[in-house]
N, C-alpha and C positions, 0 to 999 in steps of 0.2 A: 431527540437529538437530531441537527441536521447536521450534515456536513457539507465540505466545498472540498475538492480535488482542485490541483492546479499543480504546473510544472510540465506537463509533459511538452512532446517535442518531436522532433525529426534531429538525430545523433549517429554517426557513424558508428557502422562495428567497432568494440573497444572502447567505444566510448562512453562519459556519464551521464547520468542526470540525477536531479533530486525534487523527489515527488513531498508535494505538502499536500495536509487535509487538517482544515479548521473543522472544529468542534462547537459548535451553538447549541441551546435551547436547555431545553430541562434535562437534567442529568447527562451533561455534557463532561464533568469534569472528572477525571481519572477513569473514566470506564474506558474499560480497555477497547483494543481497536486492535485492524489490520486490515490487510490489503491482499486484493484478489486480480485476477487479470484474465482477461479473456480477452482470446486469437482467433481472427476469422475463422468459421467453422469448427469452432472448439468448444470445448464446454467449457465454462473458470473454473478456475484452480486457486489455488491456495497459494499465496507466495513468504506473506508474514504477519506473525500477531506481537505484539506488546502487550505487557499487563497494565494497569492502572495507574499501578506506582511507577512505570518506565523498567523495575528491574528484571520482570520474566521479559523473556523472548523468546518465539520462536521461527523457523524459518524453514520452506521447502527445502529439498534438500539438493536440489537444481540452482538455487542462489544463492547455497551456505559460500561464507569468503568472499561474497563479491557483492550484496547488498545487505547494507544494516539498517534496521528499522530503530525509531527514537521517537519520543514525544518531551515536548515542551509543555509542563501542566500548567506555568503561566500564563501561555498564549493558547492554550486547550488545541495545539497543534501536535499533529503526528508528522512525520516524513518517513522517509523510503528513499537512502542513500544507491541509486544503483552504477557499480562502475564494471567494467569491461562487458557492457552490452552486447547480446549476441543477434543476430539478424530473427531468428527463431522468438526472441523476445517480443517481438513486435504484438503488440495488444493495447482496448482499451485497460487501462487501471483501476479498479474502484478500492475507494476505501472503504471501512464498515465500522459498526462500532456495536457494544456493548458484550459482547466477549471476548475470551482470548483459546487462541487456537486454530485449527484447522477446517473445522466443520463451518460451510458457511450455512445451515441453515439453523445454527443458534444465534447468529448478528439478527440487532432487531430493526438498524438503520444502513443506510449505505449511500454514497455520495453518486454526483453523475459523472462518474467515470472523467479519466486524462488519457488521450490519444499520446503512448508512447510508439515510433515508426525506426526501428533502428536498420539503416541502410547497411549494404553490403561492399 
């Protein structure tokens, strides 16, 4: 599976953005995915997974209420709805794919990261 990241940005506090991640190559389609972020001098963390079919979700519990993750299995596209951005937020985003959940070192693939920068 490859994927593409895209969408990030420079967004004021409070404000939104919506993160995409296309899906390509060999078993691309419905294997589930999520998304990871890492903050200068930080290790990444976890932020949210989706399952296959779109209907599991899950989410840190730092962005539960305020970013909803979704995939489109006809465009083998995931997103990452995030709204009321906090400045703290600031990291690159990667996606991943081929499980679901919080443990990143069951993903077998992962995208090149979207610089999200949310000003104060």
């Amino acid at each position: 599976v490859q994927l593409q990241a895209s969408g990030g940005g420079l967004v004021q506090a409070g404000g939104s953005l919506r993160l995409s991640c296309a899906a390509s190559g060999r078993d691309a389609y419905r294997t589930p995915m999520g998304w990871f972020r890492q903050a200068p001098g930080k290790e990444r963390e976890f932020v949210a997974s989706i399952s296959g079919n779109g209907v599991g979700t899950s989410y840190a519990d730092s962005v539960k209420g305020r970013f909803t993750i979704s995939r489109d299995n006809v465009k083998n596209t995931m997103y990452l709805q995030m709204n009321n951005l906090k400045p703290e937020e600031t990291a690159v985003y990667y996606c991943a794919a081929g499980c679901y959940g919080s443990n990143s070192e069951c993903y077998r693939a992962w995208g090149q990261g979207t610089l999200v920068t949310v000003s104060s």
